[in-house]
C-alpha positions as CSV (number, residue, x, y, z in Angstrom):
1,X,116.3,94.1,86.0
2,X,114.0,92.2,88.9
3,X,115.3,91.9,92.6
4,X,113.1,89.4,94.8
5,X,114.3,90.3,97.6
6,X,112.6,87.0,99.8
7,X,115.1,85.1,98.1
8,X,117.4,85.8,100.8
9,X,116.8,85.5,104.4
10,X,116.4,88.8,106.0
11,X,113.5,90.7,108.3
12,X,111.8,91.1,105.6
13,X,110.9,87.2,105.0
14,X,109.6,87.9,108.9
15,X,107.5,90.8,107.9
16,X,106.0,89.4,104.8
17,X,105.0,86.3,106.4
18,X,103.0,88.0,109.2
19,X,101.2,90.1,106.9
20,X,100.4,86.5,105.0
21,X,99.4,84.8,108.8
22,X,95.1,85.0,109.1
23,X,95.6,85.2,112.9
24,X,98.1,88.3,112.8
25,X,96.2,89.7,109.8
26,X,93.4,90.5,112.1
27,X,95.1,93.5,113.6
28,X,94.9,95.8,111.1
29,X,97.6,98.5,113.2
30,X,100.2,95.9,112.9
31,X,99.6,95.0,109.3
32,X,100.0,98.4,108.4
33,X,103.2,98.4,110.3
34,X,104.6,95.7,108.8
35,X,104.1,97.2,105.3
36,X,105.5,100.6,106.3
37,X,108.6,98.4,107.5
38,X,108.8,96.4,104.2
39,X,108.8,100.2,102.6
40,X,111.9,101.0,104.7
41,X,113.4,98.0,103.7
42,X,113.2,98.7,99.9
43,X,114.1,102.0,100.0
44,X,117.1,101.1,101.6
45,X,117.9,98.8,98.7
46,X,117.2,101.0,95.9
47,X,119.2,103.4,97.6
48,X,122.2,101.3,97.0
49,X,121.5,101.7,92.8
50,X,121.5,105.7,93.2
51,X,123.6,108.3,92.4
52,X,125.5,109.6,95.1
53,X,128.1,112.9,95.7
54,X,130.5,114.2,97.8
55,X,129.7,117.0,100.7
56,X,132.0,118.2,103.2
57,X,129.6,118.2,106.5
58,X,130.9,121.0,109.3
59,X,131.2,119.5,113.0
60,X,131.8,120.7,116.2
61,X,135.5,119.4,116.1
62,X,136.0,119.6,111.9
63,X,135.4,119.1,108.9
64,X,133.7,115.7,107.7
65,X,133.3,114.3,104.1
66,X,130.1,112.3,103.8
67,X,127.9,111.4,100.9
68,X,124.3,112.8,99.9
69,X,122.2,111.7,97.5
70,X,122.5,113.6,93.6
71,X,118.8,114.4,93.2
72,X,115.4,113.1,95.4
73,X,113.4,110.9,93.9
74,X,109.4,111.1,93.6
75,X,107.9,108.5,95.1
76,X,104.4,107.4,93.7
77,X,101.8,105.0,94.9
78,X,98.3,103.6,94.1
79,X,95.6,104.3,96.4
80,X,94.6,103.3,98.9
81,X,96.0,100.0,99.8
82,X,99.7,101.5,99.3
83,X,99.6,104.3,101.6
84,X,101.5,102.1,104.4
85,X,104.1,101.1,102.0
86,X,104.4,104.4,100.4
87,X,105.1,106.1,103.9
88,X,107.8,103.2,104.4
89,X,109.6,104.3,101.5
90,X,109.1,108.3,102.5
91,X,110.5,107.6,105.7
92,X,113.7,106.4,104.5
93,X,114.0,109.0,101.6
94,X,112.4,111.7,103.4
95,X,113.1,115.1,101.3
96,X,111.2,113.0,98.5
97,X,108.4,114.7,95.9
98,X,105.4,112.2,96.4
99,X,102.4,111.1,93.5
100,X,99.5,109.7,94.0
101,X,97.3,107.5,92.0
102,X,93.6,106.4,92.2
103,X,93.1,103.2,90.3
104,X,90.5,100.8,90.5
105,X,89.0,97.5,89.1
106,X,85.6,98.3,87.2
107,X,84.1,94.8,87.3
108,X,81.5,93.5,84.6
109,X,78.7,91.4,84.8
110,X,80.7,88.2,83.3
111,X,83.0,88.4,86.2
112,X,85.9,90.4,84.6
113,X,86.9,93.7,85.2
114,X,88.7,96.8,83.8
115,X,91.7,98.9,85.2
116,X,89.9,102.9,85.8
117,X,92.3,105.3,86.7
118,X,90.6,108.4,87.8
119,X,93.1,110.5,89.6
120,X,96.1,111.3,89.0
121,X,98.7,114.1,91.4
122,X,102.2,114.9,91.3
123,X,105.1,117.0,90.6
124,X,106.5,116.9,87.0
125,X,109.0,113.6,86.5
126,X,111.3,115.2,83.6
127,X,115.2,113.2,84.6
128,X,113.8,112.4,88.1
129,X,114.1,109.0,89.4
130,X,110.5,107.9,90.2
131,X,109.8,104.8,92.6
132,X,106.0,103.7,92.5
133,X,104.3,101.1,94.8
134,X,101.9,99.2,94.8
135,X,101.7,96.1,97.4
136,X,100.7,94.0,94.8
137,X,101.1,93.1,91.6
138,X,98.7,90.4,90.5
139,X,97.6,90.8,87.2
140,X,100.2,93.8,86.4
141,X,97.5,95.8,84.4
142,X,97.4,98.7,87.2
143,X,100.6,99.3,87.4
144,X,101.0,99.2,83.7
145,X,98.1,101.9,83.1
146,X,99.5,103.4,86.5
147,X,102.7,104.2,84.9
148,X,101.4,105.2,81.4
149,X,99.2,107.9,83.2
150,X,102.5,109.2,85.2
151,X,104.3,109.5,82.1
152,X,102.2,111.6,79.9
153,X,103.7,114.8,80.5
154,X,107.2,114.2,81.3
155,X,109.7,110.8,81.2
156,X,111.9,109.7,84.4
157,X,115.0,109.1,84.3
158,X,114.5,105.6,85.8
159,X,111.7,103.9,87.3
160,X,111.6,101.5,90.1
161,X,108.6,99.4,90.6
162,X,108.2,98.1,94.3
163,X,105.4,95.2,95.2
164,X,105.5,92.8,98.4
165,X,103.8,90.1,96.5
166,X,103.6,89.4,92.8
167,X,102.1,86.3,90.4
168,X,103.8,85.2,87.7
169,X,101.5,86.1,85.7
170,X,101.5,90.0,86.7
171,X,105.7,90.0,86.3
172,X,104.9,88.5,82.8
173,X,102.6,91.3,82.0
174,X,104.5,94.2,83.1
175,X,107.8,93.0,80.8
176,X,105.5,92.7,78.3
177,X,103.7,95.8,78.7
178,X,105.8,98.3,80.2
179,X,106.2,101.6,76.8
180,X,110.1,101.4,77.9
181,X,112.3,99.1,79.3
182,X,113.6,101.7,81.6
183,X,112.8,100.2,84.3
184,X,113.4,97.8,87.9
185,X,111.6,95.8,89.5
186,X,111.5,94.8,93.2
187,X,109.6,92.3,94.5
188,X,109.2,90.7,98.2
189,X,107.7,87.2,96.9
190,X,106.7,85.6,93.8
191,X,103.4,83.0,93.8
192,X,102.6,81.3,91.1
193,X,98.9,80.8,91.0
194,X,96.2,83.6,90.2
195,X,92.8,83.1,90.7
196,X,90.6,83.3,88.0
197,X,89.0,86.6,89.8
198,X,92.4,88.1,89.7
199,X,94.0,87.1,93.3
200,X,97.3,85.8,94.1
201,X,97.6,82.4,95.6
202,X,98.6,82.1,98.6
203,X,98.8,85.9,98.5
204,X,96.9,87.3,101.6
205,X,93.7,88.7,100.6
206,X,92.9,92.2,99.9
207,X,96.4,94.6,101.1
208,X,93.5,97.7,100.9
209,X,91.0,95.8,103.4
210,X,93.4,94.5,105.7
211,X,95.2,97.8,106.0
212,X,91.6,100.2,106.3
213,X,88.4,97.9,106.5
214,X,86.7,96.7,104.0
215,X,85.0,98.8,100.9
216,X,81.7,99.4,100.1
């Protein structure tokens, strides 16, 4: 299953097209913001595919009956650039276990590069729902290895895959890569082109140098 979630107008249209906007882009504070917001708004969505149950809540005048969810989730990301959007999606499910991942593109001298994944923390995923982010999915092969690397040990329940921007290309890879199909993918905005250096077009540039300064 894939949700774009641009499709309709919302806030989130608003938030994705600052963080594309070269003037706005040059305050890195806001375009952190604006991720962490994007984050809300995604977790808020994929809260709506959950499992929920009942729970009588005790007031000062009663009893109320409310709904909580049935088990946290672990929320994973890819550092660095998806800190921002990671802490959007633990603000909104807040008692979550969190993951981290440190993937990065090993470039060659022809230009091309490889996915190196070189750290990898978390709590054990055995029947948990497991959300991972990444702001972007360009060419899909991070996530891909991303995931493989999560699921070494243990398999989710579900997984939900969160991006603000994808290419074409990248959505192509991950259906055709993913080890399961056990899977959903959300997505802010789709772009068609990719660059032959691996960027989306129009994209916005580098999420990771926008967000923290630029990399050695």
């Amino acid at each position: 299953m894939i949700y774009i979630l641009g499709k309709r107008s919302s806030l989130l249209n608003q938030y994705i097209a600052e963080m594309r906007d070269l003037e706005i882009q040059r305050d890195s504070m806001r375009f952190r913001r604006n991720m962490e917001r994007v984050g809300e708004i995604f977790a808020y969505e994929i809260s709506k595919t959950l499992k929920w149950k009942s729970k009588e809540v005790l007031t000062s005048l009663g009893v109320a009956h409310g709904e909580v969810l049935d088990q946290q989730p672990v929320i994973a990301t890819i550092l660095r650039a998806g800190l921002p959007l990671h802490q959007g999606l633990l603000n909104a499910f807040d008692r979550a276990e969190n993951a981290f991942i440190s993937a990065y593109r090993k470039h060659r001298k022809d230009g091309r590069f490889d996915i190196k994944v070189e750290y990898v923390s978390g709590p054990s995923l055995e029947g948990k729902c497991l959300i991972i982010s990444d702001p972007m999915l360009a060419t899909g092969a991070s996530m891909v290895l991303s995931y493989k690397e999560l699921i070494r040990k243990a398999t989710p329940a579900h997984t939900h895959i969160v991006s603000i921007l994808a290419s074409n290309e990248g959505v192509e890879y991950v259906k055709k890569n993913m080890p399961n199909d056990n899977y959903t993918l959300w997505l802010g905005a789709v772009d068609d082109e990719l660059t032959a250096k691996a960027y989306i077009v129009p994209g916005l540039g580098d999420a990771g140098d926008l967000a923290f300064g630029s990399k050695m």
